[in-house]
C-alpha positions in Angstrom: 90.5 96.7 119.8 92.6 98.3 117.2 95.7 96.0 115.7 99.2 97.5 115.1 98.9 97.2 111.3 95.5 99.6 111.3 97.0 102.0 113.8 100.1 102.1 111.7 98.2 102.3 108.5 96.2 104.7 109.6 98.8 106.9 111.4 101.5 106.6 108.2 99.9 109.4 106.2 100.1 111.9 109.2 103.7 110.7 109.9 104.7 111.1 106.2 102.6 114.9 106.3 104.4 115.7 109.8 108.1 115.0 108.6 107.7 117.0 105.1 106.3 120.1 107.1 109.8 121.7 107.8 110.7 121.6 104.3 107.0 122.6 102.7 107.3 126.0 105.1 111.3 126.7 103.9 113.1 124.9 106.5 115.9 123.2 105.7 116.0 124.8 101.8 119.6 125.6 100.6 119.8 129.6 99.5 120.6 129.8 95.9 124.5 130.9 94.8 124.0 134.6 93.8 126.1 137.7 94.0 126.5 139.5 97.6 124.8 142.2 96.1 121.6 140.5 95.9 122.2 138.1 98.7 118.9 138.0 101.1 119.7 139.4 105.0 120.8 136.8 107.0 118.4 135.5 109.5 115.5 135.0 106.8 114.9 131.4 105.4 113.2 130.6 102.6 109.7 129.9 102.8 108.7 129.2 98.9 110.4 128.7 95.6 108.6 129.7 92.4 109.2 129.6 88.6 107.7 132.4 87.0 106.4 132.2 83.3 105.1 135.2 81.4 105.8 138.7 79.7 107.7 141.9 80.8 105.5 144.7 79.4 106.8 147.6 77.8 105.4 150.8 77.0 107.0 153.5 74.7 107.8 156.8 76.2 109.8 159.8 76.4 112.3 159.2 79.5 113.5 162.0 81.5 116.2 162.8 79.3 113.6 163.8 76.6 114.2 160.7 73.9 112.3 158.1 73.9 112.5 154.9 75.0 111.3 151.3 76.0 110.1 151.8 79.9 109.1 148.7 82.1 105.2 149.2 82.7 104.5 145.5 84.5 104.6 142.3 84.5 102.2 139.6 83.8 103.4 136.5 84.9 102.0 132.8 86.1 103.9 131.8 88.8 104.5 127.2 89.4 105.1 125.4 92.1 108.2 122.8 91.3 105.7 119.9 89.9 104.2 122.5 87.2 101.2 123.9 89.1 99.6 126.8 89.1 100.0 128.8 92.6 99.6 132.2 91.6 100.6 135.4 89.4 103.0 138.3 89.0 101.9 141.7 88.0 102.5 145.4 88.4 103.5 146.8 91.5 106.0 144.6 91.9 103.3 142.2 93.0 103.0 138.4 94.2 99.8 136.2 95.0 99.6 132.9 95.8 96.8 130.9 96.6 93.4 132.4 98.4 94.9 136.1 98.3 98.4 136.0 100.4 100.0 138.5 98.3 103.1 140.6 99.3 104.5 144.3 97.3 107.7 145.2 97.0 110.3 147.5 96.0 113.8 146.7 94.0 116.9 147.6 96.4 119.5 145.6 94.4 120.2 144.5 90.6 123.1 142.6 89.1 123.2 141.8 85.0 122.2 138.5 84.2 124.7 136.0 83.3 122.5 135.9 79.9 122.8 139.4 78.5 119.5 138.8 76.8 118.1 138.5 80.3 116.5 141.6 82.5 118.5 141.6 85.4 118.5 139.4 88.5 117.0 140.9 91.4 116.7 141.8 95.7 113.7 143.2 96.6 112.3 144.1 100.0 108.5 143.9 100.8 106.9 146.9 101.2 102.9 145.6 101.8 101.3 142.6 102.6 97.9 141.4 102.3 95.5 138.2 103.1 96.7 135.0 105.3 99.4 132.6 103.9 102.5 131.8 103.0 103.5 135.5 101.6 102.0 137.1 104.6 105.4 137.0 106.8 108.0 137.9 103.4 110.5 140.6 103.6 112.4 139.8 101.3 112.2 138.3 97.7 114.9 137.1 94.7 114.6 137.0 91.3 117.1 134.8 89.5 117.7 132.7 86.7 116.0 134.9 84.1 115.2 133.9 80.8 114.5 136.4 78.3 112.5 139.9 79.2 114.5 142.5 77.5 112.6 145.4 75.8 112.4 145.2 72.6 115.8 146.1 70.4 114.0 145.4 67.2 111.2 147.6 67.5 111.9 151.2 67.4 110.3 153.6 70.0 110.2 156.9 68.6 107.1 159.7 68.3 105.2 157.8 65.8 105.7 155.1 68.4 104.7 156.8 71.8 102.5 154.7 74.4 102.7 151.2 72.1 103.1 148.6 73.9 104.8 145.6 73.8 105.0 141.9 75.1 108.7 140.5 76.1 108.5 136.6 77.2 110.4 135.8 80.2 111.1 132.9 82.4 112.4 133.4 85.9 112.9 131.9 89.5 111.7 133.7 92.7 112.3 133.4 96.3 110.9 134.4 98.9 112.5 134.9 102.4 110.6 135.9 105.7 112.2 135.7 109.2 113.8 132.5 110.4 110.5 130.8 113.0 112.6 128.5 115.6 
C-alpha cells in the first residue's frame, strides 16, 4: 500500500516538469520591445530564446559598383541557452541548429540600425527551410536583437592588394524564434 508522502514524493518531479512545459515550449514568454519594422507577425509565440556568441565573417571584394569593399560571407556563431549552455550554432545561410539536427534557414525581410552604431543591425527574418525534428522544425519567423559588435572591419583597408582576405568581426547577439501560436 503506497503512503501519501511516497506518492507525493514520487509524483512532485512530474508536477514540477508538467507546470514548466508552457513556458519551456514559448508559452507565456513576453515579445521583446523592438521597432514595428522588425516586429514578428502576430499570431506566432515564441518558442526559444538564444544568445549568440561568435564572429561575423568578412570577405574582401569588389561590390557591384566596382570598388571594393567588406561583404558579409557568414557567420560562425555558438548559440546558449539562458544558463550558459551550449544548444547549437549559427552559420552561413542564414542558418540555425539546435540540438540533434532541428535546424531552420532563412531569409532577412527587415533591418533597423542598432541602437549601438558599432553594432550590425538588428534583424526580422522569415524561414525559408527546415530540417530534422525539434524545437526549430515549426519556426517562421526569427529576431535578431541586442547586437554587440559585428561591424566589418573600418581599420583594415579592402582594396586590390586586399581582394578575397578575410576577416573575423566578434559579435554578441539575442535571437528569437517564433512559430505559430499551438492552443
Amino acid at each position: 500500500m503506497l503512503n501519501f508522502c511516497s506518492v507525493t514524493t514520487t509524483l512532485l518531479p512530474i508536477m514540477l516538469l508538467i507546470a514548466t512545459l508552457p513556458a519551456a515550449f514559448g508559452q507565456n514568454l513576453a515579445r521583446p520591445d523592438v521597432p514595428e519594422q522588425i516586429a514578428a507577425p502576430s499570431g506566432l509565440e515564441i518558442v526559444l530564446i538564444a544568445h549568440a556568441s561568435g564572429s561575423q565573417i568578412y570577405s574582401c571584394r569588389v561590390s557591384t559598383d566596382g570598388k571594393y569593399a567588406w561583404v558579409l560571407k557568414a557567420p560562425e556563431a555558438d548559440l546558449y541557452d539562458q544558463q550558459g549552455a551550449i544548444i547549437g550554432h549559427h552559420t552561413a545561410g542564414p542558418t540555425w541548429r539546435v540540438g540533434q539536427g532541428s535546424e531552420v534557414t532563412g531569409k532577412v525581410t527587415a533591418k533597423v540600425n542598432s541602437p549601438d552604431p558599432n553594432s550590425v543591425p538588428w534583424l526580422l527574418v522569415t524561414a525559408t527551410g527546415h530540417s530534422g525534428d525539434g524545437v526549430l522544425s515549426r519556426v517562421t519567423a526569427i529576431q535578431r536583437i541586442n547586437t554587440k559588435g559585428g561591424q566589418p572591419p573600418a581599420a583594415t583597408a579592402c582594396n586590390a592588394n586586399q581582394q578575397n582576405l578575410e576577416i573575423k568581426s566578434t559579435y554578441t547577439a539575442d535571437y528569437y524564434f517564433y512559430a505559430p501560436a499551438v492552443r
